[in-house]
C-alpha distance (Angstrom), angle and dihedral (degrees) to the residues before:
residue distance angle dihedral
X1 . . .
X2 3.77 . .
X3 3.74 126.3 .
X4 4.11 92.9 -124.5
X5 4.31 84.2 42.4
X6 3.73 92.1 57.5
X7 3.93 92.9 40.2
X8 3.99 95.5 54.6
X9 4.14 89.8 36.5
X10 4.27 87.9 58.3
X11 3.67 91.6 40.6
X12 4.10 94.1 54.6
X13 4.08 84.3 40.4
X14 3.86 88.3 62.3
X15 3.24 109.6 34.3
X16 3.77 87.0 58.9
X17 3.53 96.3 44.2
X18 3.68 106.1 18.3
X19 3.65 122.3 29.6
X20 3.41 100.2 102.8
X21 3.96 96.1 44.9
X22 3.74 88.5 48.5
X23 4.07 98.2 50.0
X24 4.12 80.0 46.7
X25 3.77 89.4 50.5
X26 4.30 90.7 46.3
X27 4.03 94.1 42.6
X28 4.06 88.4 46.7
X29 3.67 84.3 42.1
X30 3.82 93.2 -135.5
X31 4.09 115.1 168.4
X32 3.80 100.7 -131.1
X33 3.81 142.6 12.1
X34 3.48 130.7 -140.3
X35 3.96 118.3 -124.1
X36 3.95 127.5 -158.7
X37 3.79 99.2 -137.2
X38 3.62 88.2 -169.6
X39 3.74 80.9 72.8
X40 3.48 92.3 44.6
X41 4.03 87.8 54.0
X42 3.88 90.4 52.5
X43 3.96 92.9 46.5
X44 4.03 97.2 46.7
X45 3.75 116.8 2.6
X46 3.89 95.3 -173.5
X47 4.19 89.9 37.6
X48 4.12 79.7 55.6
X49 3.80 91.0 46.5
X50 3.78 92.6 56.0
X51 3.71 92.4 50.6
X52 3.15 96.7 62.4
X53 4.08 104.5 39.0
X54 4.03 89.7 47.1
X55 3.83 111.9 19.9
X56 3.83 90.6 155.4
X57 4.06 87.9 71.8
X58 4.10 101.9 29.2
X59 3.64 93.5 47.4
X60 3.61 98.8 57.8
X61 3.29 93.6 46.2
X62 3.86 104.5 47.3
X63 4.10 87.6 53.6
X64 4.23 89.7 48.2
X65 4.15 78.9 49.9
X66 3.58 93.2 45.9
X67 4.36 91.0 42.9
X68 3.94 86.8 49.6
X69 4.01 90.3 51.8
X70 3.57 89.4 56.1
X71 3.93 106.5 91.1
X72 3.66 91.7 -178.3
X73 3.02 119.8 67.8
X74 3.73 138.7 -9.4
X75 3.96 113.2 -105.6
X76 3.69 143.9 126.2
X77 3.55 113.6 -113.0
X78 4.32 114.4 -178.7
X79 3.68 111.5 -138.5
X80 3.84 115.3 -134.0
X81 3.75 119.5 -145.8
X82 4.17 119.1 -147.5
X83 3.87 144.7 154.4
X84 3.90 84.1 52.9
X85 4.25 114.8 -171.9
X86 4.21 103.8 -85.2
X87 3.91 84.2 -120.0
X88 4.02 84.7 73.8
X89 3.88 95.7 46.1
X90 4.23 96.5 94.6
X91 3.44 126.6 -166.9
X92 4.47 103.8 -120.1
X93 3.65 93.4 -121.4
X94 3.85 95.3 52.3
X95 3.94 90.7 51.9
X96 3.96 106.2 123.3
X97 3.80 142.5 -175.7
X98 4.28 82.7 -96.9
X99 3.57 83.2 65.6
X100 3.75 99.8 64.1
X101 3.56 113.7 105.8
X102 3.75 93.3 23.8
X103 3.89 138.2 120.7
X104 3.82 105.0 -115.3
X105 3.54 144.6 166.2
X106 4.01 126.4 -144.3
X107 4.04 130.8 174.0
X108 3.61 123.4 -147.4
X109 3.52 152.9 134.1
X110 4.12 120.1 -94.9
X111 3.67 106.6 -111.4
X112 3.53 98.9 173.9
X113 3.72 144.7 -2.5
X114 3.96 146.5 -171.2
X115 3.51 134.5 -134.7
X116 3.52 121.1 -86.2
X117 4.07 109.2 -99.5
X118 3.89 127.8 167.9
X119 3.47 116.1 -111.8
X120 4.08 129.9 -157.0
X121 3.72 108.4 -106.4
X122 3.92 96.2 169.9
X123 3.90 127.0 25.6
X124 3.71 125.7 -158.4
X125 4.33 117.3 -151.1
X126 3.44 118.1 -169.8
X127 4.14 112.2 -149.9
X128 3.58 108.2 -122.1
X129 3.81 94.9 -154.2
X130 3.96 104.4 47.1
X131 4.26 92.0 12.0
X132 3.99 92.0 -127.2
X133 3.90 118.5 155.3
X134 3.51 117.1 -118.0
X135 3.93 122.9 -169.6
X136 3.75 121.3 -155.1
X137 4.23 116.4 -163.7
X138 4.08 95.0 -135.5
X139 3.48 110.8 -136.7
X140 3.84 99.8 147.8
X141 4.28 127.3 83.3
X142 3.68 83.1 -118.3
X143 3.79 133.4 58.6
X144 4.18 110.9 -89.1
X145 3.64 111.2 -146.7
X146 3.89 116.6 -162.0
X147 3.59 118.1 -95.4
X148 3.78 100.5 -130.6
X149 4.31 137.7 -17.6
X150 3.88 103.0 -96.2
X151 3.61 80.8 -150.4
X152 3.98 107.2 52.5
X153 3.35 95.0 8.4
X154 3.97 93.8 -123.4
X155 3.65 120.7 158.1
X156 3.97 110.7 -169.7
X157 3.78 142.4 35.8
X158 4.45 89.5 54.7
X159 3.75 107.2 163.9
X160 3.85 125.4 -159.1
X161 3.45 120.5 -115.2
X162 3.44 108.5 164.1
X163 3.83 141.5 8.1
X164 4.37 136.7 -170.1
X165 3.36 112.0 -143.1
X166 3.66 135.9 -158.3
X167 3.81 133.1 -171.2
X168 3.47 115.0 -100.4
X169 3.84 140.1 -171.6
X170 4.00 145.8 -176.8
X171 4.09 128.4 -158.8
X172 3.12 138.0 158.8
X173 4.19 132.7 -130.3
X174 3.32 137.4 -169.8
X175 3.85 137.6 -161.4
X176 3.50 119.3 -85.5
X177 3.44 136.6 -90.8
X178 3.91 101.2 -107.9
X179 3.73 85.5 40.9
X180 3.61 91.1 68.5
X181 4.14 116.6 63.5
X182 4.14 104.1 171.0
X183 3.85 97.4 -17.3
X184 3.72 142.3 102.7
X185 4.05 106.9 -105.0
X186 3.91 108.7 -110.9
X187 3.85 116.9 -130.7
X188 3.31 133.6 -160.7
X189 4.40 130.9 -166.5
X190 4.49 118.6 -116.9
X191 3.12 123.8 -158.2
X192 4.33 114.9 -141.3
X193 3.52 124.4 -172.3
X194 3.70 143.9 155.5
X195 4.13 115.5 8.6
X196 3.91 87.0 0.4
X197 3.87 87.8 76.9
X198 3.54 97.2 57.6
X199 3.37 118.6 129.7
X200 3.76 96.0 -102.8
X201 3.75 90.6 49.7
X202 3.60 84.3 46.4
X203 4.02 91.9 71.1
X204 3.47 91.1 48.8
X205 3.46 102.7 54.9
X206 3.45 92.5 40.6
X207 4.31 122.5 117.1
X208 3.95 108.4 -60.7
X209 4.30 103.1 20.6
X210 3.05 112.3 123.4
X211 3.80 109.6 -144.9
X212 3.84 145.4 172.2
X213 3.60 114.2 -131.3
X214 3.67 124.3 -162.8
X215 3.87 112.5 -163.9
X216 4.14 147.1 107.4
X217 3.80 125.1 -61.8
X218 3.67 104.0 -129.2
X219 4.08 125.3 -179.5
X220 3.64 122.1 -136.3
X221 4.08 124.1 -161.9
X222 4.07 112.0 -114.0
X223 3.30 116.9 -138.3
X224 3.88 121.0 -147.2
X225 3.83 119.1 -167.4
X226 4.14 89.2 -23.8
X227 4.05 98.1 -52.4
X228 3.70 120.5 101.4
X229 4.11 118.0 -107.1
X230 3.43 125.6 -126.7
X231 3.91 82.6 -130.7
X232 3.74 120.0 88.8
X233 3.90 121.9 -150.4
X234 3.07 113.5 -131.6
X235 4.16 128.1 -152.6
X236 3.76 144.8 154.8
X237 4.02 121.6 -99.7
X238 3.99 98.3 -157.1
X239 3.48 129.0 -135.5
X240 3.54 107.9 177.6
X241 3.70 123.7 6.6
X242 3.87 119.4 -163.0
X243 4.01 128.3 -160.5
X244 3.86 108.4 -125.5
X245 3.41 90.9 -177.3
X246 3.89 125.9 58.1
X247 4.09 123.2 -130.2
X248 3.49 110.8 -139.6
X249 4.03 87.8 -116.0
X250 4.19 89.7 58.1
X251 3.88 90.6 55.4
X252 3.88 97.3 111.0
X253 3.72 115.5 -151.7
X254 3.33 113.9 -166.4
X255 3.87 123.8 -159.0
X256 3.64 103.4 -92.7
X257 3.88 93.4 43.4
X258 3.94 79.2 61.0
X259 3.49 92.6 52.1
X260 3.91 99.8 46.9
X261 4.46 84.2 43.0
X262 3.91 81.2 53.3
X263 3.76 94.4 46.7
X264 3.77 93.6 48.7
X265 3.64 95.2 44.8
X266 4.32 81.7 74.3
X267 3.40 103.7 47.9
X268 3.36 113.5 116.8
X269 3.87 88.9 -138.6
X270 3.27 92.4 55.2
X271 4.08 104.3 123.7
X272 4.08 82.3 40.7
X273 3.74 86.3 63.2
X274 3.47 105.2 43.1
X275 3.83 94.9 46.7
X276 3.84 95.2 47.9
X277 4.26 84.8 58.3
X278 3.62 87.1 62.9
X279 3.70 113.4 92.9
X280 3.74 95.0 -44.1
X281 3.70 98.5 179.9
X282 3.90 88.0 61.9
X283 4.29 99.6 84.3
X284 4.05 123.2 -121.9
X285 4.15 109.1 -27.0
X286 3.90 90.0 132.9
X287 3.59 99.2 143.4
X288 3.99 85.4 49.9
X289 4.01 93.7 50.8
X290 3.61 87.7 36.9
X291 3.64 84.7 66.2
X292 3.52 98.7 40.7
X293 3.69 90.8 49.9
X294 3.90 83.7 60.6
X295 3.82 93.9 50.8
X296 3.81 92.8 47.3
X297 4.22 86.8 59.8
X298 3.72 95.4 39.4
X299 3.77 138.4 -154.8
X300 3.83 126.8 -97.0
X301 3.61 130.8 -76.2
X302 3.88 104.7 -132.0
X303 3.86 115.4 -163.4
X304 3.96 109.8 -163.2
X305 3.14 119.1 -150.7
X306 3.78 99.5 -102.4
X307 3.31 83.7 61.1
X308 3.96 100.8 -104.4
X309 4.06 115.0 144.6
X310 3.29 126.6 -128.5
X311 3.74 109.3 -156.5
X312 4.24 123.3 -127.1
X313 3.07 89.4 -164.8
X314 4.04 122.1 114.9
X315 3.83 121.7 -154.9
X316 3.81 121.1 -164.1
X317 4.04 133.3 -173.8
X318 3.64 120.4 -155.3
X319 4.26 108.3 -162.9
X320 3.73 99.7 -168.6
X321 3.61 142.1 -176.4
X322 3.77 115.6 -121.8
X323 4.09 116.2 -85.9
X324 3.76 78.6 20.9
X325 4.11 88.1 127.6
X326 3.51 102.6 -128.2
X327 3.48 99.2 125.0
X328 3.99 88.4 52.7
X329 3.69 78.5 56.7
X330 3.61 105.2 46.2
X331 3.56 92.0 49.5
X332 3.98 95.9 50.3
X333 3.97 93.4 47.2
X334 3.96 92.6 59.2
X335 4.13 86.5 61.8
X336 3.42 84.0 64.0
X337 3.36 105.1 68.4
X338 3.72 135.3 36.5
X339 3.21 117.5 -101.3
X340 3.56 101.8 15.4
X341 3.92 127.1 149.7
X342 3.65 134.6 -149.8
X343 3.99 114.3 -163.2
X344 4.24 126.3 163.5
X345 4.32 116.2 -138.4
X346 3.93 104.3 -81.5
X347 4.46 93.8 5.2
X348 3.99 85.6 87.2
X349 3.80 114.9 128.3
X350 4.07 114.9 -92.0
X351 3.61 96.1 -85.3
X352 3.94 95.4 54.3
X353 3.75 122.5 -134.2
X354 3.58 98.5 -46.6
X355 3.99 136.1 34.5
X356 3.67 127.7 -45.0
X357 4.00 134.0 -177.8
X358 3.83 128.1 -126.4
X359 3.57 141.4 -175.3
X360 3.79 118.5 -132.9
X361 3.96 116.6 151.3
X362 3.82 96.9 164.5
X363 3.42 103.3 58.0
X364 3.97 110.1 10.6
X365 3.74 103.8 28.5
X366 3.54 112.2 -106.0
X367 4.04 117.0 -42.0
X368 3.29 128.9 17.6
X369 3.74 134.7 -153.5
X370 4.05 113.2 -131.6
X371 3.99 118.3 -156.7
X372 3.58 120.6 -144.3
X373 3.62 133.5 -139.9
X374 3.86 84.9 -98.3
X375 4.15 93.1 54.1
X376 4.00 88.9 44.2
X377 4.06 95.4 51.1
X378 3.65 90.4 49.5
X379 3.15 107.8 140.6
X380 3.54 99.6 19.7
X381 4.03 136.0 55.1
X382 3.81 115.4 -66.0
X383 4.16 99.4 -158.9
X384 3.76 107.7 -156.9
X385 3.61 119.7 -164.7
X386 3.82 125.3 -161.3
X387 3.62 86.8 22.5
X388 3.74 87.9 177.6
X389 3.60 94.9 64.1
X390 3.60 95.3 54.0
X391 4.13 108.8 112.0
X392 3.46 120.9 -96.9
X393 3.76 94.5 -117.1
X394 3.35 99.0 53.7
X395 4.27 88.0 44.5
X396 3.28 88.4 56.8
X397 4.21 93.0 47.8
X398 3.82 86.1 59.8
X399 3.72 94.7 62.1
X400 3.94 85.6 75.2
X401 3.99 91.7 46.5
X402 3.49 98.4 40.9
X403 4.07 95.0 49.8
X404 3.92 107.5 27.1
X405 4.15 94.8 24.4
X406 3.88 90.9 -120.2
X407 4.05 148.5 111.2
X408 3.60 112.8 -146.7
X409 3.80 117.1 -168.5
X410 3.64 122.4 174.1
X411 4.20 100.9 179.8
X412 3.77 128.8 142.7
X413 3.76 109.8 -30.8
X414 3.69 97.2 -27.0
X415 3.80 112.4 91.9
X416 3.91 100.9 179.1
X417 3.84 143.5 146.5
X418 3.99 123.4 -150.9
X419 3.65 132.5 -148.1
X420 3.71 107.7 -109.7
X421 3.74 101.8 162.8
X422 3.57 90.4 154.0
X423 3.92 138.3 142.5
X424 3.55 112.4 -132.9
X425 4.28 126.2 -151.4
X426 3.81 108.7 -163.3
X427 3.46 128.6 -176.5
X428 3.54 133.8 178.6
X429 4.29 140.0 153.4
X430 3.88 120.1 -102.7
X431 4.22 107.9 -104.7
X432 3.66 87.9 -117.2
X433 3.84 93.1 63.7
X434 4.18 93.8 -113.2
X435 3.74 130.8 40.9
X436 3.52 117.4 -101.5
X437 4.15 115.0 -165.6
X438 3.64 93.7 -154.2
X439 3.74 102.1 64.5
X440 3.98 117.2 63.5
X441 3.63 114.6 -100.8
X442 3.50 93.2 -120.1
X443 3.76 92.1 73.8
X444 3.79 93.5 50.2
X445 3.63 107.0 49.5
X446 4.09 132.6 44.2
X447 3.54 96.4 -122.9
X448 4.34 119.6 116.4
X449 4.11 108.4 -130.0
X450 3.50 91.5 -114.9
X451 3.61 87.6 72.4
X452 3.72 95.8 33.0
X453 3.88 88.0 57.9
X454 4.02 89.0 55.8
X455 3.73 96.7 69.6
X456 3.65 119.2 86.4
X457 3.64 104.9 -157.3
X458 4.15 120.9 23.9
X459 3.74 109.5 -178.6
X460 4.10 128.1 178.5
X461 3.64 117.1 -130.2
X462 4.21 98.9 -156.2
X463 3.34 133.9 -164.7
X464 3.86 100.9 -145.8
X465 3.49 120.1 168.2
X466 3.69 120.0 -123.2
X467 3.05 135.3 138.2
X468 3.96 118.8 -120.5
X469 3.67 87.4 34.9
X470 3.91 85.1 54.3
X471 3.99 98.2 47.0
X472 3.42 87.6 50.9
X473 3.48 104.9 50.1
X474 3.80 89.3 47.3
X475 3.52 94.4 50.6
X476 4.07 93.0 46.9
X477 4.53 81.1 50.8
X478 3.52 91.9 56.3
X479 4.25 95.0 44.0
X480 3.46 91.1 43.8
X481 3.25 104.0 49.4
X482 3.92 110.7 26.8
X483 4.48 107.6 8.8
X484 3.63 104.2 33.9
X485 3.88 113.7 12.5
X486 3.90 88.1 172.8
X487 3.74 88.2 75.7
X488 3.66 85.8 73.2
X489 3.97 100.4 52.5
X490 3.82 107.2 98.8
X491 3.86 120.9 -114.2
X492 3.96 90.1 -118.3
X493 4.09 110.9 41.8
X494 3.85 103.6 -124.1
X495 4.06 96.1 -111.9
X496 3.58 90.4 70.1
X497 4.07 98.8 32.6
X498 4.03 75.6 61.0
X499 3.91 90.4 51.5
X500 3.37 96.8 47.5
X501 4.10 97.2 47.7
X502 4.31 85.4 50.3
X503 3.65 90.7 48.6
X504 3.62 90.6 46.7
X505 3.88 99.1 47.7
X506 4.20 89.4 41.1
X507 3.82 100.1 45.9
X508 3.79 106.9 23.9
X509 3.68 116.9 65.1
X510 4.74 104.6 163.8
X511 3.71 124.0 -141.8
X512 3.90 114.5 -145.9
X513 3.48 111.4 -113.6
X514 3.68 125.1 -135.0
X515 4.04 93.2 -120.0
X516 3.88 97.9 40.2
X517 4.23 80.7 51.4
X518 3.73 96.8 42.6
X519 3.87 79.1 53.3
X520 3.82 99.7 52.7
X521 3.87 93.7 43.9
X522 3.68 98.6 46.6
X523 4.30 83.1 51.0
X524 3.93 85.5 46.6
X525 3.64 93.2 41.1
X526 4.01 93.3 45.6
X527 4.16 86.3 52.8
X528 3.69 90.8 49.2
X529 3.70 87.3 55.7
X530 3.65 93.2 68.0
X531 3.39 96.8 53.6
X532 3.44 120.2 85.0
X533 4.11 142.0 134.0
X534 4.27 93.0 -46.9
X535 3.51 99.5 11.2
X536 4.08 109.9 90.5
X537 3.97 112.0 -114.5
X538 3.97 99.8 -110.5
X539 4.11 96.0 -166.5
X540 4.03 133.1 24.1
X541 3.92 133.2 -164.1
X542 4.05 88.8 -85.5
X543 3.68 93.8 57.6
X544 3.83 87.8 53.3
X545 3.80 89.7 49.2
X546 3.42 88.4 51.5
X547 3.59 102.0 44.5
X548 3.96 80.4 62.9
X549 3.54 93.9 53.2
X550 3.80 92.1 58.2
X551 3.49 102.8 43.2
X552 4.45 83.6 53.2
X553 3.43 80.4 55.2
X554 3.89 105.6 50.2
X555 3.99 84.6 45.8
X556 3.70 84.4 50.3
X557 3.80 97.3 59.0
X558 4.15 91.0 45.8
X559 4.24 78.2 52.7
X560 3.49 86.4 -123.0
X561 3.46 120.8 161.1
X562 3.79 93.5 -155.1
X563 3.88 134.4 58.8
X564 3.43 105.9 -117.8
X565 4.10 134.0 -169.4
X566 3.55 95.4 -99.3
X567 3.80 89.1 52.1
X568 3.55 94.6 59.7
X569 3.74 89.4 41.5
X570 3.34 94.9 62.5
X571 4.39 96.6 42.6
X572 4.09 79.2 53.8
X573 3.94 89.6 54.2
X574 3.35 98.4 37.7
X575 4.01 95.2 48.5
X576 3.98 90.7 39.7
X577 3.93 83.5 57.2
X578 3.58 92.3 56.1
X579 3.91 98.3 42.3
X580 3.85 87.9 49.7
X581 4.02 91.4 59.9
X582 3.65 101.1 45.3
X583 3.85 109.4 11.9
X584 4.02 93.7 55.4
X585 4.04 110.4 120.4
X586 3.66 98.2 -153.7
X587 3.85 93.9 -161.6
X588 3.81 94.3 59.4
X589 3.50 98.8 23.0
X590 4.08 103.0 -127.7
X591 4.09 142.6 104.5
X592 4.11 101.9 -75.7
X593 4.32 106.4 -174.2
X594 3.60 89.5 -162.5
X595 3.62 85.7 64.9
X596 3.04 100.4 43.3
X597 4.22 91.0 45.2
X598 3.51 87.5 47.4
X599 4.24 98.5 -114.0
X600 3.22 113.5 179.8
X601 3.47 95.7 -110.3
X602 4.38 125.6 23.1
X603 3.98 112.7 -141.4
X604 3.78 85.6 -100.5
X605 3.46 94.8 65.5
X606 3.69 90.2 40.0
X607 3.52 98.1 57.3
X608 4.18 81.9 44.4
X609 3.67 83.3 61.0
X610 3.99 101.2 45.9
X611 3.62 79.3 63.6
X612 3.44 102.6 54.5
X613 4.05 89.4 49.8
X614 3.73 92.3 52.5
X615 4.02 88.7 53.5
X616 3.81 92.3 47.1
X617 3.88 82.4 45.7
X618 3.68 93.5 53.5
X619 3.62 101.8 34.0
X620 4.24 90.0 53.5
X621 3.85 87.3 59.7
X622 4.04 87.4 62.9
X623 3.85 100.5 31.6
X624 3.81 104.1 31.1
X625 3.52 127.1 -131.7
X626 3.67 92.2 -25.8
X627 3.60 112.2 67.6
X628 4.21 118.0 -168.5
X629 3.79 104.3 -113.8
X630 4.51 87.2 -147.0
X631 3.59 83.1 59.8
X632 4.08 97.4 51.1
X633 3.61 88.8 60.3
X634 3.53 96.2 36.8
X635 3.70 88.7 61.2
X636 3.47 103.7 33.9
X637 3.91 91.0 60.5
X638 3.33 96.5 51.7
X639 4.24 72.8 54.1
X640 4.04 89.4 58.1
X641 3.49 96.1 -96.8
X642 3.41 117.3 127.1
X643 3.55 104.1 161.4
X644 4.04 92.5 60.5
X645 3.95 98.2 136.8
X646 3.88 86.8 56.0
X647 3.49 91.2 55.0
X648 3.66 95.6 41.2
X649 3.99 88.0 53.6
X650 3.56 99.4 55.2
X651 3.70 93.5 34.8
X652 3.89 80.5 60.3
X653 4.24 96.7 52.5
X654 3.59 88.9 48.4
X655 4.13 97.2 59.5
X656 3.51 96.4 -114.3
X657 3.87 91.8 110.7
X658 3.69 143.0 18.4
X659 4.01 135.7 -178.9
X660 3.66 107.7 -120.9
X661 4.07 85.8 -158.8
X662 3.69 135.9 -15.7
X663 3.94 119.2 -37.7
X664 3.86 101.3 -0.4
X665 4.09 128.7 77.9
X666 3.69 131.0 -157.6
X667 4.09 133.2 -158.6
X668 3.51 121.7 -95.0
């Protein structure tokens, strides 16, 4: 196609389609407009053709076109290209050298980016011989100096007079998660320049958005130790870049979706409502999705004024039984919410959950801060599954984002600490294969009681058998999935569950009432009682705090801007719920938190062990220093207890005891 064909083919295109966008676009004097090409495809199938085999000629051209149309004013205005055919949308891994030149479209997630620097677009020589100007379009990394003076023909000694700059950037994306079954996510570099630094564009191609980017696979030459490579880099100049996810500030809620969130903010049924829109083809679990209905609203940050934080966040733990479903729901509670992840144990991207530091001088300049899953949900609910398999570095990393609602890396030259304010839903199965309430939690998932004392909530989903419970959940399978599929839609579609949770956290922001905290104390006050020297302490200081953090959260979803009764009512029933399944001692028969937490030893077995000290204690004044490890257990169950060699065992990892020689032990 000729130059002057291509020209007078764009300029019918838009002033059909886009005259009146494009004056708009001059008068508001916007840098770019965004173009349908799927209209562009209807108009002019060959014109659309061309577009996308040689973009670096039909682009140029359709925004000179679009700059002559404009009788106005004189300005550049960059077209920008979307809605592309689905044959161009390529998967990064499958991008190839038949690809360079080409209009293409790629989805990812931003791994990486660099600061935003200007860049020369346009140089301007001045001849040193005759003094004529030269200007040289820049489309090089380095500087390109003109060849000769059209003038005097001179073809050294050029000095630079003047320059046009335009802002510039370089990330880096990767596939997505649910792209990626067994293999390491491929990545690929994009170029941004111009209007697609802005500020807004800025946030969205910031560390952990995922993105589609429509633009032109360009190659670069490497260089290795100052020689050129025979192997060409390749990377992506973009063109149009669009947000797949939604920020909670882009959610647009229009005036009657406030009316209908008002409206169901007083129905009585409200709570019945919201809880059958989570995962309803998953059977029963309300308490559970009760729960996570809380977490999904959130509690309130409280800054004191010594300037200690008080997390909103809520953290729960789901133990479950296998075919249990709560990966099903894990998975479907992350589209609820922008910015929301889903990662499995060790299938986390390559810098883990939290932050990691790489070198790249090429591209980036030097090193480069990575954001982890944890930095990219913030904000949001980061829903871990196989929590147990997760590494213990990176479980002990999310002690500091799951308490203070940071990442803090200190790595190379980058000192830094991320915002990480972000509510995390972990699942994972017991080691023994099914969850057993009478032994501690501890000893039946991988996870260290620091970070088992983190989590607000931990429920057990259990697969019990009995038999009503089991005809009805079969029969609900079978509707739901092959009779009556409607059964599974959720009472509230999820587009405006999602409106209703941002206008919540944005405009509602609860006070806690005197009675609804004269009612949580006197229940933390009336659990404290039954502690005491040999009775096990059944609630701590961070189940209060959390208790608070629900009941903001239940007054949240009612968009109430006070904490009411029933509000701490239901953070008391809720929490009581959770101590019940995993803080239950069975040999005394009440609430233990060290169970629960996952201590390394419950008051039971501490009292077990006080035992065993005062036997050793006696027995040494009889035999010495060298007590006979028989009689120990001999004597301690005669004492009541019969789990003595246990004790003994552990006693013996932890340096309180040894065994001089076979069959006795001795004090440390």
């Amino acid at each position: 196609m000729e130059r002057e064909d291509i020209a007078n083919r764009f300029a019918a295109f838009l002033n059909e389609y886009y005259k009146n966008e494009l004056i708009k676009a001059i008068s508001e004097k916007k840098d770019s407009l965004a173009i349908d090409f799927s209209l562009l495809e209807k108009f002019d199938v060959e014109l659309a053709d061309y577009l996308l085999e040689k973009p670096d000629e039909a682009i140029p051209i359709a925004e000179e076109t679009a700059q002559q149309l404009d009788l106005i004013e004189e300005r550049k205005i960059r077209l920008r290209f979307f809605n592309l055919p689905k044959d161009r949308e390529i998967r990064i891994r499958n991008i190839r050298a038949e690809h360079i030149g080409k209009m293409l479209v790629v989805e990812g997630i931003v791994k990486r980016a660099s600061e935003i620097r200007p860049e020369v677009s346009e140089a301007i020589f001045e001849c040193p011989g005759c003094g004529n100007r030269i200007s040289v379009i820049q489309t090089e990394r380095a500087i390109t100096m003109p060849v000769k003076c059209e003038v005097c023909n001179t073809k050294k000694g050029f000095r630079l007079v003047d320059q046009k700059l335009y802002d510039a950037r370089w990330i880096v994306i990767e596939e997505p998660y649910e792209v990626v079954t067994g293999e390491r996510p491929s990545e690929i570099m994009v170029y941004l320049k111009e209007d697609l630094t802005s500020p807004k564009m800025q946030n969205k191609t910031d560390p952990g958005n995922r993105i589609k980017i429509v633009g032109i696979l360009k190659q670069l030459q490497r260089r290795v130790k100052g020689s050129r490579s025979r192997q060409m880099e390749i990377y992506i100049e973009a063109n149009y870049i669009e947000g797949i996810e939604v920020e909670w500030e882009e959610i647009e809620i229009s005036d009657e979706d406030r009316k209908k969130i008002i409206e169901l903010s007083k129905d009585p049924k409200l709570y019945e409502k919201l809880i059958a829109s989570i995962s309803p083809s998953i059977y029963g679990a309300e308490e559970i999705k009760e729960a996570i209905l809380l977490q999904l609203f959130g509690g309130e940050t409280h800054i004191l004024p010594d300037g200690s934080r008080i997390r909103g966040e809520i953290h729960i733990l789901l133990v479950g039984d296998p075919a249990s479903g709560k990966s099903r729901l894990m998975q479907q509670v992350v589209r609820l919410l922008p910015r929301a992840k889903y990662v499995s144990g060790r299938g986390v991207t390559g810098v883990g959950l939290t932050a990691a530091v790489t070198r790249d001088e090429e591209f980036l300049g030097g090193w480069v801060l990575e954001a982890g899953a944890v930095v990219m949900a913030n904000k949001s609910v980061l829903a871990i599954d196989e929590f147990s398999k997760v590494s213990k570095q990176d479980q002990v990393a999310l002690q500091e984002s799951m308490s203070l609602g940071t990442i803090s890396i200190a790595k190379a030259s980058i000192v830094a600490t991320l915002p990480a304010q972000t509510s995390i839903l972990a699942g994972c199965n017991p080691k023994l294969g099914r969850f057993d309430p009478y032994i501690p939690i501890r000893e039946q998932v991988d996870i260290s009681d620091v970070l088992l004392s983190r989590f607000d909530l931990k429920f057990a989903l259990r697969d019990i058998p009995n038999p009503k419970i089991d005809e009805k959940m079969s029969d609900y399978i079978l509707k739901v999935r092959h009779f009556k599929p409607e059964l599974a839609k959720p009472v509230l579609e999820p587009e405006f569950l999602r409106k209703y949770i941002a206008y919540a956290r944005a405009n509602v922001h609860p006070k806690l009432t005197e009675e609804a905290g004269k009612i949580l104390k006197e229940f933390y006050l009336e659990m404290r009682e039954k502690s005491g020297e040999e009775a096990p302490i059944a609630i701590t200081l961070r189940q209060y705090e959390a208790l608070i953090r629900l009941a903001e959260a239940s007054a949240k979803v009612r968009l109430s801007q006070k904490v009411e009764v029933e509000d701490a009512l239901r953070a008391i029933r809720l929490m009581s719920a959770s101590l019940r399944q995993f803080g239950f001692e069975p040999t005394t028969g009440q609430i233990d938190i060290d169970r629960a937490e996952g201590q390394r030893m419950t008051a039971a077995q501490r009292s077990k062990v006080r035992i065993v000290r005062d036997v050793i204690t006696q027995l040494e004044a009889i035999y010495g220093k060298d007590i006979p490890q028989e009689e120990v257990i001999k004597k301690c169950r005669e004492a009541g207890v019969d789990d003595a060699e246990d004790i003994l065992r552990k006693m013996s990892q932890e340096g309180f005891i040894y065994s001089p020689k076979p069959g006795f032990i001795s004090r440390v």
